[in-house]
C-alpha positions as CSV (number, residue, x, y, z in Angstrom):
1,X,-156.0,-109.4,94.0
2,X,-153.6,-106.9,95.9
3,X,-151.0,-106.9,93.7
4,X,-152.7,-106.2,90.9
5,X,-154.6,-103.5,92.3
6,X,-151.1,-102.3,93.4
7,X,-150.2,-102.9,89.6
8,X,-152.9,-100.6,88.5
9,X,-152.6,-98.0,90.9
10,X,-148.4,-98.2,89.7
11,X,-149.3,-97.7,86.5
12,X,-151.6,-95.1,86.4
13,X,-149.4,-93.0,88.5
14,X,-146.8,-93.7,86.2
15,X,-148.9,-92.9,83.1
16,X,-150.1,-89.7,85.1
17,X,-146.4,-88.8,85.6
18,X,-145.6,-89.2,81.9
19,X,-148.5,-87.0,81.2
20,X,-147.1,-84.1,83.4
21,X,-143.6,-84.3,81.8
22,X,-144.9,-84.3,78.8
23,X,-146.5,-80.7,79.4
24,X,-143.6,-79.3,80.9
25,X,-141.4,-76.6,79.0
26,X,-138.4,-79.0,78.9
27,X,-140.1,-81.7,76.9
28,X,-141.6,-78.8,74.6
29,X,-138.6,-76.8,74.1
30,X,-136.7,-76.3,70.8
31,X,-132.9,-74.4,69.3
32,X,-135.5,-71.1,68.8
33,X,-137.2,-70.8,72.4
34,X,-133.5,-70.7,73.8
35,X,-132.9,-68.1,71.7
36,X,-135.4,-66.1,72.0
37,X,-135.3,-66.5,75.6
38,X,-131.7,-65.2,75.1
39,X,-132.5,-62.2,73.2
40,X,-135.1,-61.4,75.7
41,X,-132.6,-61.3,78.6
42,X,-130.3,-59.3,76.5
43,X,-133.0,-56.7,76.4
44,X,-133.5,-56.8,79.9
45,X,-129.2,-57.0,80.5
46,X,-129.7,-53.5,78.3
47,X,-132.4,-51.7,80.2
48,X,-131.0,-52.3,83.6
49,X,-126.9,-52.1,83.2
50,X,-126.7,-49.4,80.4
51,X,-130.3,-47.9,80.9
52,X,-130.9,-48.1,76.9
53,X,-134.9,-46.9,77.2
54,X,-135.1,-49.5,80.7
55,X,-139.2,-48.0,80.4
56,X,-139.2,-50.3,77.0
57,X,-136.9,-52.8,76.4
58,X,-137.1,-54.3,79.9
59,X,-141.0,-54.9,79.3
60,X,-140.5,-56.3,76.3
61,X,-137.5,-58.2,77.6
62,X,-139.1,-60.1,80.0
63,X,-142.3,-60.4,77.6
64,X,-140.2,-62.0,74.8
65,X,-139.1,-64.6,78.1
66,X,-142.2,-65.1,78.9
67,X,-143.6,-65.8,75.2
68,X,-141.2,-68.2,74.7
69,X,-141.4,-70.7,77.4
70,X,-142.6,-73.8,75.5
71,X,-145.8,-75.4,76.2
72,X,-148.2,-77.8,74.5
73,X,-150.9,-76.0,72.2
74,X,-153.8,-76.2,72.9
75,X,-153.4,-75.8,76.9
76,X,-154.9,-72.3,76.6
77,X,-151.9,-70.1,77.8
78,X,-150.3,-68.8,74.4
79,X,-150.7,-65.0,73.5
80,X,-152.3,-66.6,70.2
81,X,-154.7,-68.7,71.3
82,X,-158.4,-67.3,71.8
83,X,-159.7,-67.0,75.3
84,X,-156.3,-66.7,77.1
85,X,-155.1,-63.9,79.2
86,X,-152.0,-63.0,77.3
87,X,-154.9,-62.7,73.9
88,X,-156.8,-60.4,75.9
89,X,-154.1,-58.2,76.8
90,X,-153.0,-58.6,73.0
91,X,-156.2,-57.3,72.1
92,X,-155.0,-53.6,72.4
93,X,-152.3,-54.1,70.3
94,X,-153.9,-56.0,67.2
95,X,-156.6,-53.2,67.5
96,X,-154.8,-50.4,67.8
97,X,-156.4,-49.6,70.9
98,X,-152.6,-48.7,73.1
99,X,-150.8,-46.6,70.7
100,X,-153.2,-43.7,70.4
101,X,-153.0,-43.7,74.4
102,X,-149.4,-43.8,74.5
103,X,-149.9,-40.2,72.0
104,X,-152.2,-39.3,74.6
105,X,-149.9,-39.4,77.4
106,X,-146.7,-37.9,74.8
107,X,-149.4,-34.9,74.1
108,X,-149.8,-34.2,77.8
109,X,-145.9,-34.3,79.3
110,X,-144.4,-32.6,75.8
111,X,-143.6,-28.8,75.7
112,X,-144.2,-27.9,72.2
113,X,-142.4,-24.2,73.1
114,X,-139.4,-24.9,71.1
115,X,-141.4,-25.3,67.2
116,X,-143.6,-22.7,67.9
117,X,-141.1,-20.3,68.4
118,X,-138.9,-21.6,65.1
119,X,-142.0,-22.8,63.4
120,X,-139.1,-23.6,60.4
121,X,-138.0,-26.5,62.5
122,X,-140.6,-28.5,61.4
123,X,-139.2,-28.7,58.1
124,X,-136.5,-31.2,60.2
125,X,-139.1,-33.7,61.3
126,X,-140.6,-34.1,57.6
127,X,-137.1,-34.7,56.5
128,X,-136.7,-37.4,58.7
129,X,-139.7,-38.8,57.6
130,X,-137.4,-40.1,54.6
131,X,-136.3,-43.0,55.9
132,X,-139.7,-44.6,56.2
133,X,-140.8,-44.5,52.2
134,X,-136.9,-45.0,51.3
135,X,-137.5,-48.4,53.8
136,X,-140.6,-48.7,52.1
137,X,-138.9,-49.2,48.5
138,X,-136.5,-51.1,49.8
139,X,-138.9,-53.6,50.7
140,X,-141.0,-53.7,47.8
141,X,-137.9,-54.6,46.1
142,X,-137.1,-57.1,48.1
143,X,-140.8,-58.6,47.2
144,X,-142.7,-57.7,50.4
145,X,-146.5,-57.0,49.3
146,X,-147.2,-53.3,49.2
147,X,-148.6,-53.6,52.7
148,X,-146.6,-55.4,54.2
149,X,-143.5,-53.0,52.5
150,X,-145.6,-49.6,54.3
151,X,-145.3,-51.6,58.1
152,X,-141.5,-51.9,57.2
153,X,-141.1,-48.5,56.2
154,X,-142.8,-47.2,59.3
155,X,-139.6,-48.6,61.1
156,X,-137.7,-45.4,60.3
157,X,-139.5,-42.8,61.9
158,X,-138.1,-45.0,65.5
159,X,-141.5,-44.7,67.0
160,X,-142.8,-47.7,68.2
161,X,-146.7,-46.6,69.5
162,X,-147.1,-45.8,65.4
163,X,-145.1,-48.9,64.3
164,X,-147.6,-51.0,66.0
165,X,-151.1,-49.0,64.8
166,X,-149.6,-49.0,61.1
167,X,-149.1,-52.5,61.3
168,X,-151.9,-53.5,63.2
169,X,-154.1,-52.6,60.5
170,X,-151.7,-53.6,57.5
171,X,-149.6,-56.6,58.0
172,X,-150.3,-57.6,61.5
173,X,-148.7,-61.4,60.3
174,X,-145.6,-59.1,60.9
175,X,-146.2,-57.2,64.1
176,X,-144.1,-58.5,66.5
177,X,-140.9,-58.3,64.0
178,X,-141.7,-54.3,63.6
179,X,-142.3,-53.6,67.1
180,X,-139.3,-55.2,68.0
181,X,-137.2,-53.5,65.5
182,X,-138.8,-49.8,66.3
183,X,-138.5,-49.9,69.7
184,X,-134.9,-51.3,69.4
185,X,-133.8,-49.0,67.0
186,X,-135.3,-46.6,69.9
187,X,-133.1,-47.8,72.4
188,X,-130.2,-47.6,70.2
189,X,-130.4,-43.8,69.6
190,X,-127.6,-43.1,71.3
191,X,-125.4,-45.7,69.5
192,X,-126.5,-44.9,66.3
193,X,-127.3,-41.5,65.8
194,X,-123.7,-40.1,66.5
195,X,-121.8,-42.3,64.0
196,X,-124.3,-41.1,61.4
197,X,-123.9,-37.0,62.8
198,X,-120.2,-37.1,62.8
199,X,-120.3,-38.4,58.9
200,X,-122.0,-36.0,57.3
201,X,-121.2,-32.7,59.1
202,X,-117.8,-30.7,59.5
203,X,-116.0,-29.6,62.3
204,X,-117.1,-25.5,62.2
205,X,-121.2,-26.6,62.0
206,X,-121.0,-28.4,64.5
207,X,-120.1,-25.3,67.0
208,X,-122.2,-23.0,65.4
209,X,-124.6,-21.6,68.4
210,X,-128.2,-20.8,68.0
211,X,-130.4,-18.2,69.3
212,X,-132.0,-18.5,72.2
213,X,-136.0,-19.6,71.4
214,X,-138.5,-16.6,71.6
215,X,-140.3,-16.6,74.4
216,X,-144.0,-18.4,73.9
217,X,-147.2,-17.1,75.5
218,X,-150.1,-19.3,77.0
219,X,-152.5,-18.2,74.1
220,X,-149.8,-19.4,71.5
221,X,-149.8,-22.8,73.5
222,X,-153.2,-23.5,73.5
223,X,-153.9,-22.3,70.4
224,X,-151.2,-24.8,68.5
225,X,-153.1,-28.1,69.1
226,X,-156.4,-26.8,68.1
227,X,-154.8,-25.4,64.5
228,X,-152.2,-28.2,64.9
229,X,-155.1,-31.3,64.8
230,X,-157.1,-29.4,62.2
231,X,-154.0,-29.2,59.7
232,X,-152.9,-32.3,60.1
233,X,-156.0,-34.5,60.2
234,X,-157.9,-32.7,57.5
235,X,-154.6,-33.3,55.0
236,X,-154.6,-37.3,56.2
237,X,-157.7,-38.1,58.1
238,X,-156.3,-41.7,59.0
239,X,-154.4,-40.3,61.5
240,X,-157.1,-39.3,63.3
241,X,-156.8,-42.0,66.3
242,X,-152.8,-40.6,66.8
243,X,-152.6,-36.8,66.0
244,X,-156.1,-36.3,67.5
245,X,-155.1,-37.7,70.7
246,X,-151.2,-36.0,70.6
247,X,-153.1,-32.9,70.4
248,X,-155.6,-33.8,73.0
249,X,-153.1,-34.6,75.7
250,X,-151.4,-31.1,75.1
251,X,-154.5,-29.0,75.3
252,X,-155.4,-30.7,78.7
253,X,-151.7,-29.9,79.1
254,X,-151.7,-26.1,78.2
255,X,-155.4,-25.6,78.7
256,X,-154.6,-24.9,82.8
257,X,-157.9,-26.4,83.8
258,X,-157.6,-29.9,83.1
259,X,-154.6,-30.9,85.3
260,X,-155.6,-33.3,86.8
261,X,-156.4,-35.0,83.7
262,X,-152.9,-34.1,82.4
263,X,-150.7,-35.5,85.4
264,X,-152.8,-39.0,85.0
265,X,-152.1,-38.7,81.1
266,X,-149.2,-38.4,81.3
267,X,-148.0,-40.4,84.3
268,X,-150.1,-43.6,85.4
269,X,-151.8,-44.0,82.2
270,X,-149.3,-44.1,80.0
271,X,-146.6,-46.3,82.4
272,X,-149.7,-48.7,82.9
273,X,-150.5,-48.9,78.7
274,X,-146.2,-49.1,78.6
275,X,-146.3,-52.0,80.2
276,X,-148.9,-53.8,78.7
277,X,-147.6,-52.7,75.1
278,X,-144.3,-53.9,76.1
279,X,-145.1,-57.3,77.5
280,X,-147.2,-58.2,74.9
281,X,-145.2,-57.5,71.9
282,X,-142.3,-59.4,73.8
283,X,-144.5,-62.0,74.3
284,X,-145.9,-62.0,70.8
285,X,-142.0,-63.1,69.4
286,X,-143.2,-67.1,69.9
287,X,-140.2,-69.0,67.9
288,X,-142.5,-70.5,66.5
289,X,-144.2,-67.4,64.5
290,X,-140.9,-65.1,65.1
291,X,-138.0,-66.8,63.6
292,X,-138.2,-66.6,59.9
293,X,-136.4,-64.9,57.4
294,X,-138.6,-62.5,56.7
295,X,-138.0,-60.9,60.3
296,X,-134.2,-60.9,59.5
297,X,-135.1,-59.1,56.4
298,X,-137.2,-56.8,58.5
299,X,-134.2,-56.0,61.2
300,X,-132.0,-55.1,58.3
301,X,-133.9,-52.7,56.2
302,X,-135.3,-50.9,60.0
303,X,-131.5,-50.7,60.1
304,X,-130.9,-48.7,57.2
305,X,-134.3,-46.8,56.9
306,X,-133.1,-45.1,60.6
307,X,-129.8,-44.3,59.3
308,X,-131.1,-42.5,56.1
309,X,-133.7,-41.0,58.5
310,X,-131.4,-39.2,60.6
311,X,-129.3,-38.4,57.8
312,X,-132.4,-37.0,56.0
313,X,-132.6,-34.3,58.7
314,X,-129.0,-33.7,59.5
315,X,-129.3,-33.0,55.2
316,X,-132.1,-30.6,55.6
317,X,-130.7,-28.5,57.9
318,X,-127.2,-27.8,55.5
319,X,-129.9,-27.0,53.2
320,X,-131.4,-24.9,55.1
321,X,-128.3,-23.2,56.0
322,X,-127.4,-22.0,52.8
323,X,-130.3,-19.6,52.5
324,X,-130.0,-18.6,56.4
325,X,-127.8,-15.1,57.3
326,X,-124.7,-16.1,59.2
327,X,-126.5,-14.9,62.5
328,X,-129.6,-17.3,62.4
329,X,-127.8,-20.3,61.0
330,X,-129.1,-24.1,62.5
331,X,-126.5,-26.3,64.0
332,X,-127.0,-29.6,62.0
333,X,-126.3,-31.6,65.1
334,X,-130.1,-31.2,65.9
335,X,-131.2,-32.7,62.4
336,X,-130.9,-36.1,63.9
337,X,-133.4,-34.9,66.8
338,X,-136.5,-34.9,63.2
339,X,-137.2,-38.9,64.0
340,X,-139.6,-39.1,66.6
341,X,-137.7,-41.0,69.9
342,X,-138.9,-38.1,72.0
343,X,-136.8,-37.2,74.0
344,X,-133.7,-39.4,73.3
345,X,-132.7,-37.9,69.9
346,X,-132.8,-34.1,71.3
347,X,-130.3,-35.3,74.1
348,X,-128.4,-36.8,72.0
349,X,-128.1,-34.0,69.5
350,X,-127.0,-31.7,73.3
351,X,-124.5,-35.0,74.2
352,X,-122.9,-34.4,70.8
353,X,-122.8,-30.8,70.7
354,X,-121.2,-30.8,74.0
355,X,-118.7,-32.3,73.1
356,X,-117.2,-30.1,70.9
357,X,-118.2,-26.9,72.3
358,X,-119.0,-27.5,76.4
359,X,-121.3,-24.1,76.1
360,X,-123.1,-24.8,73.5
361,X,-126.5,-26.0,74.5
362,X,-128.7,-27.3,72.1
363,X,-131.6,-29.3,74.0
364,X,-134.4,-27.1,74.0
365,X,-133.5,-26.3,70.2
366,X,-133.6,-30.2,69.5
367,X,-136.5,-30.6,70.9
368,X,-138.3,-28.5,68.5
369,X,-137.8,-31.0,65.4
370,X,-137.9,-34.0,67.8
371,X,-141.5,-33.1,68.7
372,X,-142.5,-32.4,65.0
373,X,-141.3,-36.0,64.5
374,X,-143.9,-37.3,66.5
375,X,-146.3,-35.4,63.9
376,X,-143.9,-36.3,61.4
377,X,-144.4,-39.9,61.7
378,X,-148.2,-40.1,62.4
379,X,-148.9,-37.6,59.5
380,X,-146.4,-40.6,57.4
381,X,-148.7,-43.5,59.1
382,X,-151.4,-42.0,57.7
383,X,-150.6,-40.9,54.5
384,X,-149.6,-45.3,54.3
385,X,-152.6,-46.2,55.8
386,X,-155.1,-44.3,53.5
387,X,-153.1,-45.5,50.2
388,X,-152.4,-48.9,50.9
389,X,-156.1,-50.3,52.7
């Protein structure tokens, strides 16, 4: 009678033991959770050695770790399955709920000094905006649906908050491929950018020195988001939920009673919707959903819709040049600043200038198309968004 109640008791620890093993992430794992999980610590080797956007990619990093460490379905602890934490957090991106508080925050820490004194400059960010209906062809000719194609396209205006509300509300099937490839096309500014700058300008524009930007007065300031959101939104009223809260986040900004409400816009607001947005796009790239052809496809034409982008607006500014006197000329080095990685692409328009001119200073002039860009792009969204639902 002892042994076999010894038996029994054996055997169901054994059976117990089996049990746990089987639910482990070594008995679940397969070839495209270890690479994922390889690409995700990439990401993170990028953030913290070479400080490639460390705010982003190491979120997402660690996110696309996390979302790939194998378990059994069903076990409620995938960002896809209903009721889990990860789903919950995920809710903000599906919904669109984190990228118009990410243009929030931009709208309360951005200086839009520089395009209101050269109010021309904008004509650099809508250049830009090229890239994402050239990306958009491409991909209908490559046989994405007409949605899907508009989520693609969206790639080459490099911001990620209006990556993710585009294709949220378009293709969101494909939402962790886009997010991934705008906010690593982000990253890559620097890397990028140059090769494309150096191409298509010559030796004597890129030392041509611009005036120093008019001076801008408080009234201009607060004026320009109240015209700015009633131009914009009244032309493409889908991008309400963006421009409306860009515009928003500057008043408080240049409005001079509402700082408070500015500093936590712009500082533990946005780093705590950073985070979350990061992590939960990372984690969203499962293998299992993540690795498919279609989001190599997607890498590739992100990859060429940024390059035509930022050659779009290097373009417009030689064209702009040629009806310009000599003494109010644009250096062409700040047309790569018209896609909207604010405020990478301005310094890397000054990192390039400096180089071949080590007193010429073009930041502040950069910054002017970099922040019409960000309208740029989220005038773009919309325009995609009201044709294509």
């Amino acid at each position: 009678m002892l042994a076999e109640v010894t038996t029994s008791g054996t055997s169901f620890l054994l059976d117990n033991f089996r049990e746990f093993i089987n639910l482990t992430g070594f008995a679940n794992i397969t070839a495209g959770h270890l690479i994922m999980i390889v690409v995700g610590i990439f990401f993170i080797f990028l953030a913290i050695r070479y400080k490639f956007e460390p705010m982003l990619l190491l979120p997402i990093g660690f996110g696309i770790v996390l979302g790939n460490i194998p378990f059994v379905p069903g076990t409620e602890v995938g960002i896809y399955e209903d009721g889990t934490v990860l789903n919950y957090l995920y809710f903000g991106v599906i919904k669109g709920v984190y990228p118009p508080l990410i243009f929030l925050g931009i709208g309360a820490m951005t200086d839009f000094s520089a395009l209101i004194s050269n109010p021309k400059l904008m004509l650099i960010g809508a250049a830009a905006q090229i890239g994402i209906f050239a990306a958009y062809a491409a991909a209908l000719g490559m046989g994405f649906s007409a949605a899907e194609a508009g989520s693609i396209g969206i790639i080459g205006g490099a911001d990620g908050p209006t990556a993710i509300f585009l294709t949220s509300k378009l293709a969101p099937e494909f939402l962790g491929a886009v997010a991934i490839s705008a906010y690593s096309y982000m990253a890559m500014v620097p890397l990028i950018q140059p090769i494309v700058m150096r191409l298509f300008t010559t030796k004597n524009e890129r030392v041509i020195k611009m005036k120093p930007p008019r001076p801008v007065s408080q009234r201009e300031k607060i004026f320009f988001p109240i015209i700015g959101v009633l131009l914009t939104t009244f032309i493409v009223p889908t991008a309400i939920p963006l421009l409306g809260m860009l515009f928003l986040g500057n008043l408080l900004k240049e409005s001079g009673v509402t700082k408070r409400l500015a500093v936590t816009a712009s500082g533990p607001m946005i780093d705590i919707v950073t985070i979350l947005i990061g992590l939960t796009v990372g984690a969203s790239t499962q293998a299992t959903t993540f690795l498919t052809p279609k989001s190599l496809f997607i890498f590739f034409i992100g990859a060429c819709s940024f390059f035509v982008a930022t050659m779009g607006g290097v373009l417009m500014v030689k064209f702009m040049n040629l009806f310009l006197k000599p003494g109010n000329k644009i250096n062409p080095l700040i047309g790569n600043a018209g896609v909207s990685a604010v405020p990478a692409a301005a310094r890397v328009s000054q990192d390039v200038g400096l180089k071949y001119d080590r007193t010429n200073y073009l930041l502040m002039h950069a910054m002017g198309p970099n922040v019409a860009g960000v309208i740029g792009s989220a005038v773009a969204a919309g325009v995609l968004l009201g044709f294509l639902t």
